[in-house]
N, C-alpha and C positions, 0 to 999 in steps of 0.2 A: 608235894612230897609223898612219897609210899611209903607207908606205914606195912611192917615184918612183927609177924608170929612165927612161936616155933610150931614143926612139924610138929610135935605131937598135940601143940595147943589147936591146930586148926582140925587136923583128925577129930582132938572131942567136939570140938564145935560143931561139926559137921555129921558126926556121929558114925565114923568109917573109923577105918585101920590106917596106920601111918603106911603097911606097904600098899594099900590100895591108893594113896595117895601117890608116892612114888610109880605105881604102874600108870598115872596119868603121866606122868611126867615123861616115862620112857616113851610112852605114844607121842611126845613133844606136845603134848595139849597146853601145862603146863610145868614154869623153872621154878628149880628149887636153889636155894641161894647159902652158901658153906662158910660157917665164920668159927674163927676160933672152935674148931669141931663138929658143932653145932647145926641143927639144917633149919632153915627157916623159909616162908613161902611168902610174898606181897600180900597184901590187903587186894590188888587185881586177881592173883593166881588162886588165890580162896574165894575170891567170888565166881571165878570162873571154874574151881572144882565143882563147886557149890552148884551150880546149874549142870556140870556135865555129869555127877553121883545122882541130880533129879532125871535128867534125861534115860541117865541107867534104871531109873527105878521104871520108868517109863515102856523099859525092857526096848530098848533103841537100841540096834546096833552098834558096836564100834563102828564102822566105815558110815552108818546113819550120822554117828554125833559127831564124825570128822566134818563128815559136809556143810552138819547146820557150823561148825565154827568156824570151817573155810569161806561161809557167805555172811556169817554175820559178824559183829564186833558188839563190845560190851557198849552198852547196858544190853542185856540179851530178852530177849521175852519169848516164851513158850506160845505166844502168838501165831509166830513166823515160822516155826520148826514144821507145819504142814505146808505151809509154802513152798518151804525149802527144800524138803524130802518128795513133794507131790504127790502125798497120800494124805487120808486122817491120819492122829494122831491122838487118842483118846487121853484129855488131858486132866 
């Protein structure tokens, strides 16, 4: 079963902005889930922001961190990401 936080609780966690969160979502990286008003994100979609704000800090391009997601699936490791891209990746 998936466990749901709200938007702004996984922003502090995470330590972003609620709409830098929502700009992942518009790239389709990850869904955000609407109840009673409210927006709230899976316990997957916070793990997987969670790696795609590291990738960013990483200074990855967007079309870089689309690739490493379109090749790889969660559990994700910062391993693979020069693999994937076929450069280093100073990690």
């Amino acid at each position: 079963m998936n466990t749901y936080q709200s938007l702004s609780a996984v922003a502090h966690n995470l330590k972003t902005s609620e709409s830098e969160l929502l700009d992942l979502e518009r790239r389709s990286w990850i869904r955000r889930v609407a109840k009673n008003g409210s927006v709230f994100l899976s316990g997957r979609d916070a793990y997987k922001a969670r790696f795609i704000l590291h990738l960013r800090r990483l200074q990855l391009t967007d079309d870089e961190i689309g690739r490493v997601l379109d090749a790889k699936e969660p559990p994700y490791s910062l391993a693979d990401v020069p693999k994937v891209l076929g450069r280093p990746v100073p990690l």
